[in-house]
PLY file of the C-alpha trace (Angstrom):
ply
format ascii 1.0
element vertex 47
property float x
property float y
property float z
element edge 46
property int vertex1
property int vertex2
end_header
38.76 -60.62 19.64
35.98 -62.93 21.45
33.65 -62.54 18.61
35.87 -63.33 15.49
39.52 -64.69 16.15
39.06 -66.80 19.77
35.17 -67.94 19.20
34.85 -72.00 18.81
38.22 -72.89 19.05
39.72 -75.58 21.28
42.95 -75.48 22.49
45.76 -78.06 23.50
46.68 -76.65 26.73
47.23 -73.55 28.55
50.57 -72.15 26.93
48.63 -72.61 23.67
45.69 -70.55 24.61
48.01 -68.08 25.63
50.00 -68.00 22.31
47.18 -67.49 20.92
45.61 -64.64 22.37
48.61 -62.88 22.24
48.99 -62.77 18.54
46.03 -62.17 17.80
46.72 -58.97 20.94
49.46 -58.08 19.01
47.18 -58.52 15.40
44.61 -55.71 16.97
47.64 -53.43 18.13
48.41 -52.87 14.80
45.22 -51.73 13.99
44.71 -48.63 15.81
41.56 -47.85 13.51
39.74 -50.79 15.03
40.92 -49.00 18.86
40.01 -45.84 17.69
36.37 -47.04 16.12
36.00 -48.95 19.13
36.44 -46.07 21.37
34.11 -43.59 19.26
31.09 -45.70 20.02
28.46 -43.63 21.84
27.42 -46.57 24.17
31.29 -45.91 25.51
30.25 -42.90 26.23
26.83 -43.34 28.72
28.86 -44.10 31.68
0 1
1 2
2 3
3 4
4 5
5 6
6 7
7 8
8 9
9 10
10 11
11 12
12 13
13 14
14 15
15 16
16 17
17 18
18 19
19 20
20 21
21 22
22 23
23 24
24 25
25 26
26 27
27 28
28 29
29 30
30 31
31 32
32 33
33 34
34 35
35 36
36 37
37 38
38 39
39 40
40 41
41 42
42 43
43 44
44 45
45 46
């Protein structure tokens, strides 16, 4: 989420930034592929 939907954005105030990670929470949720690729990742798996 850092890397593509929150990166160089500035925000109004506090409630805003929290709006706004939230949908985009919500926008990941629904892709459990991205989860799922995310947690295949053999540098996940080192520790």
């Amino acid at each position: 989420m850092r890397n593509s939907w929150l990166s160089n954005r500035v925000f109004r105030d506090h409630d805003n930034i929290v709006d706004h990670c939230c949908h985009h929470w919500n926008r990941l949720i629904d892709q459990a592929w991205r989860i799922m690729l995310i947690g295949m990742r053999d540098s996940v798996h080192r520790f």
